[in-house]
C-alpha positions as CSV (number, residue, x, y, z in Angstrom):
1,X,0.5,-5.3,9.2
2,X,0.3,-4.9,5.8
3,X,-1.0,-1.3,4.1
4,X,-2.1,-0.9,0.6
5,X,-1.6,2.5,-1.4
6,X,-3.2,3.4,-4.7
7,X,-1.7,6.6,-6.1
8,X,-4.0,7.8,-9.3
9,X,-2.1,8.8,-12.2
10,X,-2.7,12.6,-12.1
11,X,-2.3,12.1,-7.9
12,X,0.5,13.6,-5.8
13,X,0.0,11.7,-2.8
14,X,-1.0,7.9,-3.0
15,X,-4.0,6.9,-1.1
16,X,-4.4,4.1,1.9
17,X,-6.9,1.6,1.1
18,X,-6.8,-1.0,3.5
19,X,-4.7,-2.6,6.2
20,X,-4.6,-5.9,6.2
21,X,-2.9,-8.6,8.2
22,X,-2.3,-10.9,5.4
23,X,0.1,-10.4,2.8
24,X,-2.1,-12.7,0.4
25,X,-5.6,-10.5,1.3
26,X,-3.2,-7.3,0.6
27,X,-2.2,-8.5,-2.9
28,X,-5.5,-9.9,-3.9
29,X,-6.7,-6.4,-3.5
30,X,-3.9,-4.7,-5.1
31,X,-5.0,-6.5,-8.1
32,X,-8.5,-6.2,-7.9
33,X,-7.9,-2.8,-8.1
34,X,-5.4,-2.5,-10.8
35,X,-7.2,-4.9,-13.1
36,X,-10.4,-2.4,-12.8
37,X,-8.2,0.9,-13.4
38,X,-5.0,0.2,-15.4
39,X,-4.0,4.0,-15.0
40,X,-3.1,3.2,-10.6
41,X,-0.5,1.9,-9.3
42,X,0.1,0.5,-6.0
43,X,2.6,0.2,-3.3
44,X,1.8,-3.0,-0.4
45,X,4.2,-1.8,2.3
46,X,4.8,-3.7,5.5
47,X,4.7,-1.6,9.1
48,X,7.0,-3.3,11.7
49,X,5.0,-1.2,14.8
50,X,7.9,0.7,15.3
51,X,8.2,4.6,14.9
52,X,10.7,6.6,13.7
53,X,12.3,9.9,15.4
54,X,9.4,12.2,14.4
55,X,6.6,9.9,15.0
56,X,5.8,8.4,11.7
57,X,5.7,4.8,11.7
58,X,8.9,2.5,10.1
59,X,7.7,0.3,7.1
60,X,9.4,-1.5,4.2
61,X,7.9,-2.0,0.8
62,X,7.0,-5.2,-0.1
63,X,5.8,-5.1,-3.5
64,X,4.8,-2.7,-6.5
65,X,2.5,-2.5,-9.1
């Protein structure tokens, strides 16, 4: 599973905006929405399923933008 975040540029916290399945649907997004708001930027990170010690789940970034 493959999660896209957009964090604004005056943003604390990025924002989820889709789960995908794909890598390539992930990325298509990404730069749909970086080519509409060149202020974002965006972090694709892929989830394994598994959790850590206080519940949150395990995930390695896969790309940045």
């Amino acid at each position: 599973m493959y999660n896209v975040y957009v964090k604004k540029q005056n943003s604390y916290n990025p924002d989820l905006v889709g789960e995908f399945s794909n890598i390539n649907e992930a990325v298509k997004l990404a730069n749909e929405l970086k080519a509409k708001d060149e202020t974002i930027s965006y972090t694709i990170e892929e989830t394994s399923g598994h959790f850590d010690s206080y519940g949150e789940p395990l995930s390695t970034i896969v790309r940045r933008g």
